[in-house]
ROTI-955547 format. One record per residue (C-alpha): residue number from 1; residue in one letter; x, y, z. Coordinates in nm, 2 decimals. Example, Ala and Ser with C-alpha at 12.3 -4.5 7.8 and 13.67 -1.06 7.14 Angstrom:
% residues 2
[1; A; [1.23; -0.45; 0.78]]
[2; S; [1.37; -0.11; 0.71]]
% end
This chain:
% residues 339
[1; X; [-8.22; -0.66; 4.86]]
[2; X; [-8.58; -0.70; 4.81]]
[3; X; [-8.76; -0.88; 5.12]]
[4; X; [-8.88; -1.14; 4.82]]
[5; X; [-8.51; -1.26; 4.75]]
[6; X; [-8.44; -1.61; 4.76]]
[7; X; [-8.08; -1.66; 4.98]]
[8; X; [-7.90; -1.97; 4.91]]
[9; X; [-7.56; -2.08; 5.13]]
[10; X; [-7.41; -2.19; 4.81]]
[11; X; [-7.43; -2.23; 4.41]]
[12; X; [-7.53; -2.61; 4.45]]
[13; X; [-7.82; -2.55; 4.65]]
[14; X; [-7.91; -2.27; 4.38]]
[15; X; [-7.87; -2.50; 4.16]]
[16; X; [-8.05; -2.80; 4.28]]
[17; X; [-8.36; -2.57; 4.37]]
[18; X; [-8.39; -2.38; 4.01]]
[19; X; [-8.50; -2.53; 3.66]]
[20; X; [-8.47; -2.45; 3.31]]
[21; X; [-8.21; -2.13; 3.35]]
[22; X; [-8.03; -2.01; 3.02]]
[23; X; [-7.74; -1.83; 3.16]]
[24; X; [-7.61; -1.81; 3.48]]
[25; X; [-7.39; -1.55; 3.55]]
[26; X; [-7.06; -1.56; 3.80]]
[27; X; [-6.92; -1.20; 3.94]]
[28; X; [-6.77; -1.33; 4.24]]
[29; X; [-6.47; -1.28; 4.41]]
[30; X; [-6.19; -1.42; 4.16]]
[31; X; [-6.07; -1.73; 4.36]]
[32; X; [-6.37; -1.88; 4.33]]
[33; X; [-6.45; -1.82; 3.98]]
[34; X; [-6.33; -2.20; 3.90]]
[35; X; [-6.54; -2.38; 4.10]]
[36; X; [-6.88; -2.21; 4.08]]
[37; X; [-6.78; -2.19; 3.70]]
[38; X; [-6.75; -2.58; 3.73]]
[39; X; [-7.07; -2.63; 3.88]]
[40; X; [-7.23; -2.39; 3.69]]
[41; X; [-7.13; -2.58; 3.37]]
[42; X; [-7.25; -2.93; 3.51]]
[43; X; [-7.62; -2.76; 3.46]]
[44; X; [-7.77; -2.75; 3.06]]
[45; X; [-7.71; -2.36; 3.10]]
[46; X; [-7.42; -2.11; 2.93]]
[47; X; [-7.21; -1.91; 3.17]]
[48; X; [-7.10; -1.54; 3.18]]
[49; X; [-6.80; -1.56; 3.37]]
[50; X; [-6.66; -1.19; 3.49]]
[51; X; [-6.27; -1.13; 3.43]]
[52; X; [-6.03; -1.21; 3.50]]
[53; X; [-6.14; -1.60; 3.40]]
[54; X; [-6.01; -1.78; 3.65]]
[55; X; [-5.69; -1.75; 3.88]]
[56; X; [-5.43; -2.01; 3.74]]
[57; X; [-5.34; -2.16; 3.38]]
[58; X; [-5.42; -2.46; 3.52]]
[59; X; [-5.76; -2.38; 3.60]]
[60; X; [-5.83; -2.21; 3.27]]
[61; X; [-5.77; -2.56; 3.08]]
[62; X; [-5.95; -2.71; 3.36]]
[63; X; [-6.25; -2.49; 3.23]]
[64; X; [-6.24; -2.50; 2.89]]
[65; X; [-6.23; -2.92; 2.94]]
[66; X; [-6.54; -2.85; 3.09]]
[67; X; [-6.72; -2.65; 2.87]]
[68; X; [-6.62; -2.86; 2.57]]
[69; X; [-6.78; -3.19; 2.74]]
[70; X; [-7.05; -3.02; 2.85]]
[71; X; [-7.16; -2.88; 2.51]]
[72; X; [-7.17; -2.51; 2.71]]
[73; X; [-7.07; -2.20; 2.63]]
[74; X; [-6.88; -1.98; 2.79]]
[75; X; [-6.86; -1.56; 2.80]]
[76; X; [-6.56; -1.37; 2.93]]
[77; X; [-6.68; -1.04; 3.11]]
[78; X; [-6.40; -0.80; 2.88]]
[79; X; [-6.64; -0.53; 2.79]]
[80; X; [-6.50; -0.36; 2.57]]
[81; X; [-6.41; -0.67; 2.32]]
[82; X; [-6.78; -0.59; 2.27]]
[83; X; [-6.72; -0.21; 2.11]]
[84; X; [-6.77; -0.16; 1.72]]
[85; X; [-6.46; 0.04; 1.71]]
[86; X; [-6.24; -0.29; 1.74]]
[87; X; [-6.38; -0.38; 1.40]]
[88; X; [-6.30; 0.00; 1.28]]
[89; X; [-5.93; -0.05; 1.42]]
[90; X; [-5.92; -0.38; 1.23]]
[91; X; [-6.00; -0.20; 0.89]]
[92; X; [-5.76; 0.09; 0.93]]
[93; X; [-5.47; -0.14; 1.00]]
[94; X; [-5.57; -0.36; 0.71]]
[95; X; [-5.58; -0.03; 0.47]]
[96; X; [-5.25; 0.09; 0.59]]
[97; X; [-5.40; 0.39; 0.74]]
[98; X; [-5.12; 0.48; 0.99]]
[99; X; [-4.86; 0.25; 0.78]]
[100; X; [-4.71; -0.05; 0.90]]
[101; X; [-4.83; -0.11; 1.26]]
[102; X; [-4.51; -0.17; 1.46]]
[103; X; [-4.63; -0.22; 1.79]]
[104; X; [-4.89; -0.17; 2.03]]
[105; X; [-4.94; -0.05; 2.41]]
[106; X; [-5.18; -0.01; 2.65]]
[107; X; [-5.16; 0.29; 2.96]]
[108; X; [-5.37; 0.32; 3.25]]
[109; X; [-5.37; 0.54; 3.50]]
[110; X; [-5.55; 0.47; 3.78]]
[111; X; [-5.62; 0.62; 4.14]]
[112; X; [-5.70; 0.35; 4.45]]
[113; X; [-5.77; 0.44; 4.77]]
[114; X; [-5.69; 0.27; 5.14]]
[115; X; [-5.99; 0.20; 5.11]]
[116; X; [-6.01; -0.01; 4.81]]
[117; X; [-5.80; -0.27; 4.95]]
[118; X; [-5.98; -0.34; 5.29]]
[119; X; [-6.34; -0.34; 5.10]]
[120; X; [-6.29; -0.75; 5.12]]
[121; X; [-6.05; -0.97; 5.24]]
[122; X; [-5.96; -1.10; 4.88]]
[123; X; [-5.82; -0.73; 4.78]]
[124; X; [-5.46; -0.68; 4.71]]
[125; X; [-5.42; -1.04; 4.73]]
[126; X; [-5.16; -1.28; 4.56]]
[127; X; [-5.31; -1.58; 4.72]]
[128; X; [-5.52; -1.71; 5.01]]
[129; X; [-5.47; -1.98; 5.26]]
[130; X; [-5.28; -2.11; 4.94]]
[131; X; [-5.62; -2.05; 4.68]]
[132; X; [-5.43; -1.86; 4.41]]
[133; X; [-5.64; -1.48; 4.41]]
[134; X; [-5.38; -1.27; 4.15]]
[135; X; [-5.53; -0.96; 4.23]]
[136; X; [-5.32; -0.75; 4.08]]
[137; X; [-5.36; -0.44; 3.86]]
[138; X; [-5.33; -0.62; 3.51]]
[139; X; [-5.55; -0.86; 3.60]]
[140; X; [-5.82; -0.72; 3.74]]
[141; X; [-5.86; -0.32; 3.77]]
[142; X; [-5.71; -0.28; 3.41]]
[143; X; [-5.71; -0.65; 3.29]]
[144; X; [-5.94; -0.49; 3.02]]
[145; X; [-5.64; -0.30; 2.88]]
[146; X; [-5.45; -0.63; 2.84]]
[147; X; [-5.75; -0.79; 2.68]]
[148; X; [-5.82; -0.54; 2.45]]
[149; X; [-5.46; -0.46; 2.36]]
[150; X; [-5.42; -0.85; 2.27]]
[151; X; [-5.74; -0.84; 2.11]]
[152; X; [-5.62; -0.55; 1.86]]
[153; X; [-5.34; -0.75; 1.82]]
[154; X; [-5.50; -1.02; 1.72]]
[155; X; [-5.36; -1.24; 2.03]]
[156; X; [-5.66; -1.48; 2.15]]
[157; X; [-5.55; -1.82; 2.20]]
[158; X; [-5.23; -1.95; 2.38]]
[159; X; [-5.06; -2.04; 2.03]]
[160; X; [-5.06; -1.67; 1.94]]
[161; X; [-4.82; -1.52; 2.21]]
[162; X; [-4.46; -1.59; 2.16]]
[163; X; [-4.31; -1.45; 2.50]]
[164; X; [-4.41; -1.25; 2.82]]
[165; X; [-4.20; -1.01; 3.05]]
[166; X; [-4.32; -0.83; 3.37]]
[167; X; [-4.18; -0.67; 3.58]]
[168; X; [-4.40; -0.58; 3.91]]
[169; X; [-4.44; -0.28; 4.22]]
[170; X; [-4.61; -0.20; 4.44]]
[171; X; [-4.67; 0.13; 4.64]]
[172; X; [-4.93; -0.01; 4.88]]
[173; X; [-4.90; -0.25; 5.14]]
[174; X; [-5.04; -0.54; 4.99]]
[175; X; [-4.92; -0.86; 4.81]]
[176; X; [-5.01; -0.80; 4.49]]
[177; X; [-4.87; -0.54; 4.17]]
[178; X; [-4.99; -0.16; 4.17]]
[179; X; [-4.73; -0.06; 3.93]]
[180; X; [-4.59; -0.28; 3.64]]
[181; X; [-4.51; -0.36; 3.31]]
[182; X; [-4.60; -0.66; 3.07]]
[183; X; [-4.43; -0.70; 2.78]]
[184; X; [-4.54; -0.95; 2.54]]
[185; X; [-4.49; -1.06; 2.17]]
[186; X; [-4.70; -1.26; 1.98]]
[187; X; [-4.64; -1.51; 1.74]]
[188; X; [-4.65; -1.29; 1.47]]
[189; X; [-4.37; -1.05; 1.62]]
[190; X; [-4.56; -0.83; 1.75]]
[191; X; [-4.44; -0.64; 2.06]]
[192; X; [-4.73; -0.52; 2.27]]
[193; X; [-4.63; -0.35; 2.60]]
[194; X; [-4.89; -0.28; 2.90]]
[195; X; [-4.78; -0.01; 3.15]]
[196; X; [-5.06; 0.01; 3.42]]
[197; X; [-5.05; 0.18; 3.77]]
[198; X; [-5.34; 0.25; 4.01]]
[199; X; [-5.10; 0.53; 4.19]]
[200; X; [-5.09; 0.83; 3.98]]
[201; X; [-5.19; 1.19; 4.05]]
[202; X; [-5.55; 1.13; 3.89]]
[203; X; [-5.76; 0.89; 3.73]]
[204; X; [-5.73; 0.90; 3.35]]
[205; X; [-5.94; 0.71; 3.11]]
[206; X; [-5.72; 0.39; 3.02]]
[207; X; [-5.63; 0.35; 2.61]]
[208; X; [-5.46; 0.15; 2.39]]
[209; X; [-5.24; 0.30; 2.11]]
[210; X; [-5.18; 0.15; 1.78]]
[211; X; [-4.81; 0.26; 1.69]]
[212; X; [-4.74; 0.26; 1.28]]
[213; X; [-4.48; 0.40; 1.07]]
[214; X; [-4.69; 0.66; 0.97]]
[215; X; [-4.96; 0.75; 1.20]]
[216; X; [-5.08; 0.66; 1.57]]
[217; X; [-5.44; 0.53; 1.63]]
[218; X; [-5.52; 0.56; 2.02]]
[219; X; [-5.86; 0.37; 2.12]]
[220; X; [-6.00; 0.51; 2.46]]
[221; X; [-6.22; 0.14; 2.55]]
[222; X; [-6.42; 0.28; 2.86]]
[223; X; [-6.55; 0.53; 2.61]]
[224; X; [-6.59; 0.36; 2.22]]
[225; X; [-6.37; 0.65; 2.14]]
[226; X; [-6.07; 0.60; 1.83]]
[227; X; [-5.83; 0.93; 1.74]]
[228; X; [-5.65; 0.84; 1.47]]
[229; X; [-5.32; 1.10; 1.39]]
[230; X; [-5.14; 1.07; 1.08]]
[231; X; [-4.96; 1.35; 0.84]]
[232; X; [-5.30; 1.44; 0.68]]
[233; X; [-5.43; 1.56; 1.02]]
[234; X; [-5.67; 1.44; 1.31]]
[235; X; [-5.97; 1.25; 1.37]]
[236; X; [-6.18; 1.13; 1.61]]
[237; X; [-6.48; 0.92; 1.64]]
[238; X; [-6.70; 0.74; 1.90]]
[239; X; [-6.84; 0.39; 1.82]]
[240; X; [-7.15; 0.19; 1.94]]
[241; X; [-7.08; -0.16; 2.17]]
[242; X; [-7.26; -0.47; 2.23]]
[243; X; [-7.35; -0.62; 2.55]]
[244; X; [-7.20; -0.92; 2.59]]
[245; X; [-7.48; -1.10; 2.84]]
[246; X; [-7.70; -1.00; 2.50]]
[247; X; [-7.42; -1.15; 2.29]]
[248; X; [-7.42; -1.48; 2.44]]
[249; X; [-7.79; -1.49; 2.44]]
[250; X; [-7.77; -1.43; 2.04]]
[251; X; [-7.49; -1.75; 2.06]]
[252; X; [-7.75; -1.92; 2.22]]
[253; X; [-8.06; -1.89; 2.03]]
[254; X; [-7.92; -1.81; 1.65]]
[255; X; [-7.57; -1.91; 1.69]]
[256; X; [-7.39; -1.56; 1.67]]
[257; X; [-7.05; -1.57; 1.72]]
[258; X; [-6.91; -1.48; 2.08]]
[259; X; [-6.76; -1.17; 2.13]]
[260; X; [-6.55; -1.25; 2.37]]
[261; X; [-6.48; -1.62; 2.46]]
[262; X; [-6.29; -1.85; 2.69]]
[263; X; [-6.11; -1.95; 2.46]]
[264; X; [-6.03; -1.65; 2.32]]
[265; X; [-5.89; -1.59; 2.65]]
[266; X; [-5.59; -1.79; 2.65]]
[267; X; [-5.34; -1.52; 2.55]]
[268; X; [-5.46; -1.35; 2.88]]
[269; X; [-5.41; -1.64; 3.08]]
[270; X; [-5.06; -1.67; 2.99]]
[271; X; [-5.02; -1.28; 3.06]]
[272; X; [-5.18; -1.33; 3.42]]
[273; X; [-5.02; -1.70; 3.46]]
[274; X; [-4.69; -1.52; 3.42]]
[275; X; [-4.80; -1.27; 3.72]]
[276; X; [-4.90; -1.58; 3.92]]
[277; X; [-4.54; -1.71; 3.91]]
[278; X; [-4.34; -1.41; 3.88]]
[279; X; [-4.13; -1.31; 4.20]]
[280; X; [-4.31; -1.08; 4.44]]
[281; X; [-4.38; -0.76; 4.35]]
[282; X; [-4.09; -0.54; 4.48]]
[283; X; [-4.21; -0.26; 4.67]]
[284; X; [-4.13; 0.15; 4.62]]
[285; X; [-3.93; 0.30; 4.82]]
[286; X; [-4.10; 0.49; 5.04]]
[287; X; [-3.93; 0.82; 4.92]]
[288; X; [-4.05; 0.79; 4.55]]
[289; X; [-4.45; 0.77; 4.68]]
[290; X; [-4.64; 1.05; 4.81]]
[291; X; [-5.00; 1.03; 5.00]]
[292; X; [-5.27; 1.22; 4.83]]
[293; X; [-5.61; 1.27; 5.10]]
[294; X; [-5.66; 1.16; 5.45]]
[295; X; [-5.75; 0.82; 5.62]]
[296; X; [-5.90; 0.57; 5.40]]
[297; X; [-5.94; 0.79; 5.18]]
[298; X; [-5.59; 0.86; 5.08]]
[299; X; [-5.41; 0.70; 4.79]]
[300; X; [-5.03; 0.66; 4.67]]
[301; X; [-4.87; 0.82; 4.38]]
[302; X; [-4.54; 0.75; 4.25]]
[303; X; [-4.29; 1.02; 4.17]]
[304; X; [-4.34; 1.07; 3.80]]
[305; X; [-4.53; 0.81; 3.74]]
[306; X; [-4.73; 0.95; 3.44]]
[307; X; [-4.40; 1.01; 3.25]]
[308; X; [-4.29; 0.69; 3.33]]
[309; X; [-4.53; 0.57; 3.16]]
[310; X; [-4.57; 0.74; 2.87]]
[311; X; [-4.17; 0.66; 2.83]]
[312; X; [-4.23; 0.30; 2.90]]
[313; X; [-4.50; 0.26; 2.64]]
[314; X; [-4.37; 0.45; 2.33]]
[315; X; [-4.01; 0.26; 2.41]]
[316; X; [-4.16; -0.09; 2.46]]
[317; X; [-3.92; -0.05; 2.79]]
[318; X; [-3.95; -0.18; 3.16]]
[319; X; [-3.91; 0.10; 3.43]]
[320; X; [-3.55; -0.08; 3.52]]
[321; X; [-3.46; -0.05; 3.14]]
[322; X; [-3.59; 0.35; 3.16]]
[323; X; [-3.34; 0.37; 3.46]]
[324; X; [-3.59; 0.52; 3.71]]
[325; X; [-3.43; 0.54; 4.10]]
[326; X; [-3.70; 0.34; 4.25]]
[327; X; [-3.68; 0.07; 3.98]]
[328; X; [-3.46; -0.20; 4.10]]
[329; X; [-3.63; -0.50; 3.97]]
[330; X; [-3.54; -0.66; 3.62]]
[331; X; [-3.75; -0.79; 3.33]]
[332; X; [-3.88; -1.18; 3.48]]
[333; X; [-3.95; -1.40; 3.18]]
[334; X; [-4.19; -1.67; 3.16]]
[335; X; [-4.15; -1.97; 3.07]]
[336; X; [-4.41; -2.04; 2.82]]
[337; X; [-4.57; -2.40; 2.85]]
[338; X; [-4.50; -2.66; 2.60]]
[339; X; [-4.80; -2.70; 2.34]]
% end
């Protein structure tokens, strides 16, 4: 940190010592995304808010009351709702370029270390001291899968998701999910199914495939990159993104639409809401998971993990449902609140 820094204890002193700020921007630990997002919408400035939102359902519709008295608007930090090949996917669907699309799913496969859960004392959490945290893998290492996966679905709001399923592991010893399925539908009938793990062999790029009756689309998000595979052969192509911070500027000064707003997050709420209240994750027994590397340094991986989800994903099935030994959890349903 530069010796010119200015150090504040809190947001509110911040706050009350600055003037005249257009955006402020909250990348904090996610418990306390509500309240500093409160206070930072009590000021005439927008806010960028990193993912996941904000740690309940509750809170969420406590921000958006917020921002609509305030007159502010509000970012989401899902990057890649910023990517130009979202628009690209949207046009192939709409042309029929892989057929009917039948359903969609999103696989990541993810390494974590020891180490990456005692970097704070937040990590891994479900909640503290009774502050709701939700640090799980779908909502926070690979929440962007479940964003963009919704996204391409055309799931934004509450009103546009039907039902939700998960069923939740964990390999580690922590509170929260390493290794889980969500299975949702949207109002349209749409099944889209998230299989996500942070204990496979190796770190793979996440992706979200587009399944239709005559063709696959599979959209890499970390890298812009869309393969599309249908009966007249292969392509691939890698698109452009915008920055979101620069987005929300362009809101703010010429009124361009927001790439990825809080209230275009509602459909991930309900997804991590459902996490919130779902049983504990159940853990894996210890003979299905193997220690890759020494000391901190060494991370879990679950015994066939990357078939499992492969399976999982092309099936639109749970792990219990693909009858795998260490599975012994069921589907949990959520109960969706009343509109």
């Amino acid at each position: 940190m530069p010796a010119s820094a200015v150090v504040f204890p809190g947001l509110s002193e911040l706050l009350a010592d600055t003037r005249n700020l257009d955006v402020i921007i909250v990348a904090t630990p996610i418990q306390t995304h509500a309240p500093l997002a409160l206070a930072a919408l009590a000021t005439e400035a927008d806010l960028y808010l990193e993912k996941p939102p904000v740690a309940s359902l509750a809170d969420y519709y406590t921000l958006l009351d917020a921002a609509a008295s305030s007159g502010r608007s509000v970012q989401i930090g899902f990057q890649s709702l910023g990517s130009h090949a979202l628009r690209a996917i949207e046009e192939l669907v709409a042309a029929g370029t892989i057929g009917t699309l039948q359903g969609i799913s999103a696989t990541g496969r993810w390494v974590r270390d020891r180490a990456y859960y005692k970097r704070s004392r937040w990590a891994g959490k479900r909640s503290i001291n009774g502050v709701d945290v939700v640090d799980g893998v779908a909502t926070n290492p690979l929440a962007h899968a479940v964003a963009t996966a919704l996204r391409i679905a055309g799931a934004r709001t509450t009103a546009d998701v039907a039902s939700v399923e998960t069923e939740l592991y964990r390999a580690n010893d922590i509170e929260s999910d390493d290794t889980s399925v969500i299975r949702i539908r949207t109002a349209f009938g749409l099944p889209i199914t998230c299989v996500l793990t942070i204990c496979a062999t190796e770190s793979v790029e996440p992706y979200v495939t587009l399944q239709g009756s005559e063709g696959t689309a599979v959209f890499h998000y970390t890298e812009d990159r869309l393969a599309i595979e249908t009966v007249s052969g292969r392509t691939e192509e890698t698109y452009g993104r915008d920055d979101l911070t620069e987005n929300l500027l362009a809101h703010r000064n010429r009124g361009v639409p927001l790439l990825s707003s809080a209230v275009d997050s509602g459909a991930f709420m309900l997804v991590l809401e459902a996490i919130r209240t779902a049983p504990e994750p159940a853990p894996i027994d210890g003979a299905y998971v193997r220690w890759e590397g020494n000391g901190e340094a060494a991370h879990a991986v679950v015994t066939g993990i990357e078939d499992a989800l492969e399976r999982a994903g092309r099936q639109h099935a749970t792990f219990s449902e693909l009858g795998l030994p260490w599975a012994g959890s069921s589907p949990t349903p959520f109960a969706l609140p009343a509109s």
